[in-house]
C-alpha angles and dihedrals in degrees: 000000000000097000078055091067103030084055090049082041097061097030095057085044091052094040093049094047088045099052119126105273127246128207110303106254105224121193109211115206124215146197133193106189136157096035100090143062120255102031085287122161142178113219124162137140146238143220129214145144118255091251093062081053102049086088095061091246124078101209123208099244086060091054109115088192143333143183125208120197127194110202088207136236134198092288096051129017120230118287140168130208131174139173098274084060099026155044142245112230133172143174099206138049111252106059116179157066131292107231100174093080093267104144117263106220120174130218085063092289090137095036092246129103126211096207138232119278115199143163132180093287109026145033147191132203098189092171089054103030099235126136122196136184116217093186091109089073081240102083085192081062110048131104110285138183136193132206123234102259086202105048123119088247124137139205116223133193126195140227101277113250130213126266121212111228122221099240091055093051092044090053089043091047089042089059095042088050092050090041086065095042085058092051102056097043086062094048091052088052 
């Protein structure tokens, strides 16, 4: 009965590895530093497939998630928010980020706005450089920051970086686990 399952075992972690690939899912980081009082920075990150990326752009509405952090100043404490607590919102029409090493600017320098991100307590403007805090129940009246549209800041993105996809770890993790199971059963002979 065991080499039964050893033999499912290796043959579900083969088949799963061996699967005909998808597109490769990349995550993208970012910082935003230089822009606000205190030191304070936005940094965060997205995910997206190669394909979203073979333009050069990688558009909001081809995010499959993303996570912003502020790392707080005196006018707003630290917060994060991320897809899975928040939303994606935009006024024009070409959200997104440049990933071919074209500049980001904000303000629409580049033509290209990076959104809004927002959830029930917090929100971004990363085209625009302002930080609020929801947290009063008026969101007209909560704290609020804005970046120094003339500093000397930068927003940086980095090389993408792979994303393991699900299926892959759970094939890899199948033939470990049935590698074990070999192993014992040799040590037990």
């Amino acid at each position: 009965m065991k080499k039964i399952v050893v033999a499912a075992a290796a043959a579900l972690g083969v088949a799963t590895v061996a699967a005909p690939a998808q597109a490769l899912t990349f995550r993208w980081d970012v910082d935003y530093s230089g822009f606000f009082a205190d030191g304070a920075s936005i940094t965060g990150s997205f995910i997206a497939d190669e394909t979203a990326a073979a333009d050069g752009i990688v558009f909001g509405d081809e995010f499959d998630s993303w996570e912003w952090s502020w790392s707080g100043s005196s006018a707003v404490d630290a917060f994060s928010i991320s897809s899975a607590d928040g939303e994606f919102e935009t006024l024009f029409d070409t959200p997104g980020f440049f990933v071919d090493g074209t500049p980001n600017e904000f303000e629409l320098a580049d033509g290209l706005d990076q959104g809004s991100y927002v959830s029930d307590s917090f929100g971004l403007d990363l085209e625009f450089l302002i930080v609020q805090d929801f947290t009063s129940g008026n969101p007209f009246a909560g704290g609020s920051t804005s970046g120094d549209l003339a500093a000397a800041g930068s927003i940086s993105v980095s090389d993408p970086e792979v994303v393991p996809e699900p299926a892959t770890l759970l094939g890899l993790l199948t033939l470990a686990s049935a590698a074990a199971i070999a192993k014992r059963q040799k040590q037990a002979v």
